[in-house]
C-alpha positions as CSV (number, residue, x, y, z in Angstrom):
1,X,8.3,-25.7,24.6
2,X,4.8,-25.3,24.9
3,X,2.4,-28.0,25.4
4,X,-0.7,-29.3,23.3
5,X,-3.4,-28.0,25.8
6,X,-1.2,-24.7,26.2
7,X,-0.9,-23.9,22.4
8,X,-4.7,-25.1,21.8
9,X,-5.5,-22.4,24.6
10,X,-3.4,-19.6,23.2
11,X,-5.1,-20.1,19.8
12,X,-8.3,-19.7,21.8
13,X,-7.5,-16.6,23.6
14,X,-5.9,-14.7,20.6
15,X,-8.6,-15.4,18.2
16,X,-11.4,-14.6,21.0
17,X,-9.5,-11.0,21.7
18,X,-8.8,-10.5,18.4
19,X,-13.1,-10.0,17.6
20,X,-13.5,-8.7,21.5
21,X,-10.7,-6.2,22.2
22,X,-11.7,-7.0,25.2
23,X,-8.8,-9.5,27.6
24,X,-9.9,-12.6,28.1
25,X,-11.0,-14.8,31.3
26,X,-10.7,-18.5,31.5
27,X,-14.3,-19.0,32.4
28,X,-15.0,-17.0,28.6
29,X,-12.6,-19.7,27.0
30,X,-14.3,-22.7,29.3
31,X,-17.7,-21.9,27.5
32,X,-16.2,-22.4,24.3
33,X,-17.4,-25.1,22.4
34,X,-15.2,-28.2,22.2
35,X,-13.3,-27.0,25.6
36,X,-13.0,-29.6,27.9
37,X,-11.3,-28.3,30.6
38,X,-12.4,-26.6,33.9
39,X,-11.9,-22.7,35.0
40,X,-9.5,-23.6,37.1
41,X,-7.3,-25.6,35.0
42,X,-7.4,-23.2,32.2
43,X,-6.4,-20.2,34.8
44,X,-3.5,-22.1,35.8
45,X,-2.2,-22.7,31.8
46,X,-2.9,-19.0,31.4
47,X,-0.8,-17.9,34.1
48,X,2.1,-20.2,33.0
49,X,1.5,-18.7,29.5
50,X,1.6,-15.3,31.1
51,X,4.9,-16.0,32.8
52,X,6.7,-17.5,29.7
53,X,5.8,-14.1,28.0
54,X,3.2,-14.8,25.8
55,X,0.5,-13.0,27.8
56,X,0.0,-10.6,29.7
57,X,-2.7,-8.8,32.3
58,X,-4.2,-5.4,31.7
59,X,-4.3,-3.2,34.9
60,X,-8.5,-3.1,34.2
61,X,-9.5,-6.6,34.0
62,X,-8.4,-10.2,35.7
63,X,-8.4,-11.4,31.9
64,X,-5.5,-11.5,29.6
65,X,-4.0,-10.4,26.2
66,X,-1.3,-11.7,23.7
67,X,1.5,-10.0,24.2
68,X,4.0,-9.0,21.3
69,X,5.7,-12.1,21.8
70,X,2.6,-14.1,22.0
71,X,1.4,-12.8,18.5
72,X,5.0,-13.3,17.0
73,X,4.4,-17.1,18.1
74,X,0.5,-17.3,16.9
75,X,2.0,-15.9,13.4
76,X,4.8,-18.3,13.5
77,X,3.1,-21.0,14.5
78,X,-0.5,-21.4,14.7
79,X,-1.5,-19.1,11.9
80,X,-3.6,-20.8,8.8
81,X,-5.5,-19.1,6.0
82,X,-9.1,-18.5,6.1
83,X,-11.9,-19.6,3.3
84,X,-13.2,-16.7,1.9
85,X,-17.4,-16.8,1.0
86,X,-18.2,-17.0,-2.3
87,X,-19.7,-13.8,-2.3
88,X,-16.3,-12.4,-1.7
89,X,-14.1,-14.2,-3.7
90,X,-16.7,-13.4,-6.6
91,X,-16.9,-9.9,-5.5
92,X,-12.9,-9.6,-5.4
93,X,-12.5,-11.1,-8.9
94,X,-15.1,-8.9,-10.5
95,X,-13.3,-5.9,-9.1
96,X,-10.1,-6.9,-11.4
97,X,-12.5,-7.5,-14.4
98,X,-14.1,-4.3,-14.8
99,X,-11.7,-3.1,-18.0
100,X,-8.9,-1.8,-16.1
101,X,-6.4,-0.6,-18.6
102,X,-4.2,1.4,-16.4
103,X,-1.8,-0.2,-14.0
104,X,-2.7,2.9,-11.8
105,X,-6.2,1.7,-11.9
106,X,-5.1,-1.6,-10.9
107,X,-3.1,-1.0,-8.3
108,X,-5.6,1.7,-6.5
109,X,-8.1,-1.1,-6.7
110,X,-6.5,-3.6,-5.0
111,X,-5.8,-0.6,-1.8
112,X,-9.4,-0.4,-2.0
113,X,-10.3,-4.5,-2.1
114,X,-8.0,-4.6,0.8
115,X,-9.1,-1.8,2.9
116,X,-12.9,-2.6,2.9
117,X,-12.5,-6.3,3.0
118,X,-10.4,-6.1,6.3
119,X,-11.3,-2.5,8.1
120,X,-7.6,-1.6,8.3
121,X,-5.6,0.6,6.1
122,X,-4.1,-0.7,2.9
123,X,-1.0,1.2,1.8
124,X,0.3,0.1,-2.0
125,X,3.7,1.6,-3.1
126,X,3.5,1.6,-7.2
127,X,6.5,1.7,-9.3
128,X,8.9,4.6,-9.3
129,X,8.2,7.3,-11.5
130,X,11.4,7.3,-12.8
131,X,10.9,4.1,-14.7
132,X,7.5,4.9,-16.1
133,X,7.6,5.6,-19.8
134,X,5.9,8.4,-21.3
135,X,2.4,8.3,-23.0
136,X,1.0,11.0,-24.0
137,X,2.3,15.3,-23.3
138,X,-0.9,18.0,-24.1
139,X,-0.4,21.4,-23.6
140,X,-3.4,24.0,-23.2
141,X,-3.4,27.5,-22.5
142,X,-5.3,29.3,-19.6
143,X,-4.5,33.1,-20.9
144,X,-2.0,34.7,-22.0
145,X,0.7,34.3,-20.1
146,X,-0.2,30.4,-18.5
147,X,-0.8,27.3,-19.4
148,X,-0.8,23.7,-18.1
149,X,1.5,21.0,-19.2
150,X,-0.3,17.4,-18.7
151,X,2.0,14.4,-18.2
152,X,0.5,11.0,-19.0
153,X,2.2,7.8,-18.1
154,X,2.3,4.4,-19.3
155,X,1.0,2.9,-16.1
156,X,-1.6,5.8,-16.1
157,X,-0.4,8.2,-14.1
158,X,-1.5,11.9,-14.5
159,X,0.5,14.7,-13.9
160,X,-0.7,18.7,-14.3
161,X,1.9,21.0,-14.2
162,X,1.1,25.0,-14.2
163,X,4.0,26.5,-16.2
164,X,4.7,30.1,-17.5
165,X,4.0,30.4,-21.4
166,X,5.5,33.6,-23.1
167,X,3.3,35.8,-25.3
168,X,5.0,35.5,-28.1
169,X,3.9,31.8,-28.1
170,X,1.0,31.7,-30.5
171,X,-1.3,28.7,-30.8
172,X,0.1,26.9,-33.7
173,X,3.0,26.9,-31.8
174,X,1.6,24.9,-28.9
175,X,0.4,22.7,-31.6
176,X,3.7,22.2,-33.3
177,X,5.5,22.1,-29.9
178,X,2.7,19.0,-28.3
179,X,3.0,17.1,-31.7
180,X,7.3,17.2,-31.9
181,X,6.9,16.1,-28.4
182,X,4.6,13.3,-28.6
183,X,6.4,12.0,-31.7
184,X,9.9,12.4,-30.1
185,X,9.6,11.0,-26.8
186,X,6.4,8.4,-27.4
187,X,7.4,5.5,-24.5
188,X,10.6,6.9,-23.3
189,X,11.5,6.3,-19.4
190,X,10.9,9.5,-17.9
191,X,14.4,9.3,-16.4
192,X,15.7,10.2,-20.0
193,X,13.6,12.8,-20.9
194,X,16.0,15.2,-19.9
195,X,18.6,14.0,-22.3
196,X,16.2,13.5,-24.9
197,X,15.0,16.6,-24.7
198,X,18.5,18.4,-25.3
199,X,20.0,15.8,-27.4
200,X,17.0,15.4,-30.4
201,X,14.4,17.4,-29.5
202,X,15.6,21.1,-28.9
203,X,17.5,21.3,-32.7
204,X,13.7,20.8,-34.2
205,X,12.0,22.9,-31.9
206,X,14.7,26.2,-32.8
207,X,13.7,25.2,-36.3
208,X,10.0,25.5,-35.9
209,X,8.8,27.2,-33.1
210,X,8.9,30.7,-31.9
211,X,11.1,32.4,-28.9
212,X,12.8,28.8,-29.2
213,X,15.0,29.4,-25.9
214,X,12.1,30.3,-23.6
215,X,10.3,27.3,-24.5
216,X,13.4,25.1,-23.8
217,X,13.3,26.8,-20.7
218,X,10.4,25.9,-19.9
219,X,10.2,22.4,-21.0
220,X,13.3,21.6,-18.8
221,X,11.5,22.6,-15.8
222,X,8.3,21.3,-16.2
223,X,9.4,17.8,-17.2
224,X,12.0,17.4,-14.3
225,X,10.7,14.5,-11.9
226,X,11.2,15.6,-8.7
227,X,9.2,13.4,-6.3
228,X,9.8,9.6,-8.2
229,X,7.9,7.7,-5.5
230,X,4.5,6.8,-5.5
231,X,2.3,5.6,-2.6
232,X,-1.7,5.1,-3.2
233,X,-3.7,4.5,0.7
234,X,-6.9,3.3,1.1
235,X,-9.0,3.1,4.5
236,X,-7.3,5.5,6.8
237,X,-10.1,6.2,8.4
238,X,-10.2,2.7,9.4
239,X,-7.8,2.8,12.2
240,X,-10.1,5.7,13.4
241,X,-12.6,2.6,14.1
242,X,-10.1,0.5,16.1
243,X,-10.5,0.4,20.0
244,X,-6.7,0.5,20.3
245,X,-6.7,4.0,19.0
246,X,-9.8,6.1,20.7
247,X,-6.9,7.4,22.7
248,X,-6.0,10.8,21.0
249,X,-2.1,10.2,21.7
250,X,-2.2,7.3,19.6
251,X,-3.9,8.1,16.8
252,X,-2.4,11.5,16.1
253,X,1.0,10.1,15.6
254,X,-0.2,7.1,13.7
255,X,-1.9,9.3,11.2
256,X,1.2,11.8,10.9
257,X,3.2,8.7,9.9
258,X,0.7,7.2,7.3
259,X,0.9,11.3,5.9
260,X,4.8,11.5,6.2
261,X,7.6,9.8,3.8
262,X,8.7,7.6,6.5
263,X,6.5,4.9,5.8
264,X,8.1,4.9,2.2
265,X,11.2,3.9,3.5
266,X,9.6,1.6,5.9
267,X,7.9,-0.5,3.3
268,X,11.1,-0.2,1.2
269,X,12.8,-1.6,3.6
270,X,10.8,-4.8,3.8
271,X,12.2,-7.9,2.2
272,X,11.0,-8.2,-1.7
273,X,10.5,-11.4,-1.7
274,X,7.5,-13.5,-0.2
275,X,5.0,-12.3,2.9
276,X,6.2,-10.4,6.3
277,X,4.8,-9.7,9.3
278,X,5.8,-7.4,12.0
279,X,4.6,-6.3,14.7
280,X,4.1,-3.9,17.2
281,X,7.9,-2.7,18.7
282,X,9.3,-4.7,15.3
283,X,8.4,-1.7,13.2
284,X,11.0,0.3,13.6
285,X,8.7,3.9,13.4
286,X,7.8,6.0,16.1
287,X,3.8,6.2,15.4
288,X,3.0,2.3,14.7
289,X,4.7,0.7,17.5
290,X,0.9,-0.7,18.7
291,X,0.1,-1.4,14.5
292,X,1.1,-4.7,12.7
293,X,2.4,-4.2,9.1
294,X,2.2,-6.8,7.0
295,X,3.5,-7.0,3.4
296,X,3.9,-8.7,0.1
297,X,5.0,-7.8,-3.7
298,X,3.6,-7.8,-7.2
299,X,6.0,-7.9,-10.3
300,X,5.7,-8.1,-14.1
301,X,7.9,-10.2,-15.8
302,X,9.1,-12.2,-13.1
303,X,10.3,-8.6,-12.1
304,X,9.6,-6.9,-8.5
305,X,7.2,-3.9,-9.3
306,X,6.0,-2.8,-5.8
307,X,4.5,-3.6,-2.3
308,X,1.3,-4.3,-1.3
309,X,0.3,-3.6,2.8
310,X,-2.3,-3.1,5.0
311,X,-1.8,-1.8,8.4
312,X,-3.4,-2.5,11.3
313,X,-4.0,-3.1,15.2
314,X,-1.9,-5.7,16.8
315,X,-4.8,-7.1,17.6
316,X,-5.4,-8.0,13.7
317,X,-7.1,-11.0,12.3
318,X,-4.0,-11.9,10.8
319,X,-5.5,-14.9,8.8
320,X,-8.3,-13.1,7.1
321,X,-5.5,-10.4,6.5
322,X,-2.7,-13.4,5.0
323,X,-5.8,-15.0,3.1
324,X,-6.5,-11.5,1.3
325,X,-3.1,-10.1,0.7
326,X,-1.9,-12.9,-0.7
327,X,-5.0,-13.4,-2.8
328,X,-5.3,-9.9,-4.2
329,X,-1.3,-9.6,-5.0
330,X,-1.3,-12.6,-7.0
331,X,-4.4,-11.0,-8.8
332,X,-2.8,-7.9,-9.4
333,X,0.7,-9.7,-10.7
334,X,-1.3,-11.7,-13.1
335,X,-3.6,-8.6,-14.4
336,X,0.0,-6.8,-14.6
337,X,1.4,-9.1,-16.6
338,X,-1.5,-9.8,-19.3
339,X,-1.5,-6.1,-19.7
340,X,2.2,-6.8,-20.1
341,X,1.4,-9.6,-23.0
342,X,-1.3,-6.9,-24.4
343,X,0.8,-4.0,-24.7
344,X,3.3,-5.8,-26.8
């Protein structure tokens, strides 16, 4: 068990590397204000700390750096929330009050809030496609034989799709065929539209649209959701600002990971319910073993909706991070759901 002087210490040295990034001395934390106690006897509680685990020496420097299993204890343990200015907190909340209709809109906001007001990367997984409802479908023609089909989502979300249109297909016909499908499948989960489509839409369309079969065709592949997750960044270039990852070797695998699917299943693997931190060798991906992920959810309806994240440096100001994350995911929940109470 560590003792008051040792945890007060720890506290000290953690926050002091976390604005540095450079290891800390004991003569840097002696000429602290409020730090009563001499060089040496603050050398001799660092090198106990240091032989407990919680810190360790760089091969550089005499200082010292929180190890994994000091930050695991600083998180635990000594971690408290931070006052935000008023500028922020006034800057935040006009950022949610700018007429944002879209739960798209709302979500890439908050990536954004989160990613400028802490310099790491914010990562928001938004609701699976597959349970979005459909909006609005338009249909315009490039030449003759192409077209693009545009998807519109309840929550927003765009979707242009280049699709094959046979000649024979006049314009009328792209009129008829936009209005029976915007009439027919108006706020349907696009997980159904498949069965819709066969089931009640293709009997009208053989009754009033030209070379019926090619356009069923067509409509079953363009309006087959293949890719139903959805992951909105903001701020990658942000790690690019972090000492930790000048190193070429660590910052090419870190970026490949933000760019592959893996860290899908890595935030959906998180807990749903309330904030989690890990860090460092926790994460369990190759490419963020020297990051700390930390994550909460939004919902509607008392219902879980998605994951909010930002990524960073172990070396994170983890209380100006909780502060935010927990801030701007309560904002989004409660935007969410008054859209929610507006849409009905």
């Amino acid at each position: 068990m560590l003792t008051d002087r040792q945890l007060f210490l720890l506290q000290l040295l953690v926050n002091d590397y976390v604005v540095s990034a450079e290891p800390v001395g004991s003569r840097s934390i002696a000429k602290r204000e409020g730090v009563t106690f001499s060089p040496a006897t603050i050398r001799n509680e660092l090198a106990d700390l240091e032989e407990m685990g919680y810190l360790e020496k760089t091969h550089l420097s005499s200082g010292r750096v929180p190890s994994e299993k000091g930050y695991r204890f600083y998180v635990d343990h000594l971690l408290s929330p931070v006052m935000l200015s008023d500028d922020e907190l006034g800057n935040i909340r006009h950022a949610y009050h700018e007429r944002l209709s879209e739960t798209e809109e709302l979500i890439r906001v908050t990536a954004k809030i989160l990613s400028e007001f802490t310099n790491y990367t914010a990562i928001m997984l938004g609701p699976e496609l597959l349970e979005m409802k459909l909006k609005h479908i338009q249909m315009v023609k490039l030449n003759q034989s192409q077209g693009v089909l545009i998807i519109v989502t309840d929550t927003g979300h765009v979707e242009n799709r280049v699709v094959s249109i046979p000649k024979s297909i006049k314009a009328d016909d792209i009129e008829k065929i936009v209005n029976i499908l915007n009439d027919k499948l108006n706020m349907v989960p696009l997980y159904q539209l498949q069965s819709r489509l066969n089931a009640e839409i293709s009997g009208v369309l053989r009754e009033n649209v030209r070379d019926y079969k090619r356009i069923m065709a067509l409509l079953q592949d363009s309006l087959t959701i293949s890719d139903p997750e959805q992951i909105f960044y903001s701020g990658k270039n942000n790690m690019l600002a972090q000492p930790e990852f000048q190193d070429v070797d660590k910052i090419i695998p870190l970026l490949d990971v933000l760019e592959g699917k893996e860290i899908i299943r890595e935030l959906m693997s998180m807990p749903s319910d309330g904030l989690h931190i890990r860090i460092g060798r926790e994460n369990k991906l190759n490419g963020i073993e020297d990051c700390s992920l930390i994550t909460t959810t939004y919902s509607v309806g008392g219902e879980h909706l998605g994951t909010v994240a930002v990524i960073g440096p172990k070396r994170m100001a983890y209380p100006r991070v909780v502060t935010l994350i927990d801030m701007v995911s309560k904002l989004l929940t409660e935007n969410l759901n008054q859209q929610e109470r507006h849409d009905r």
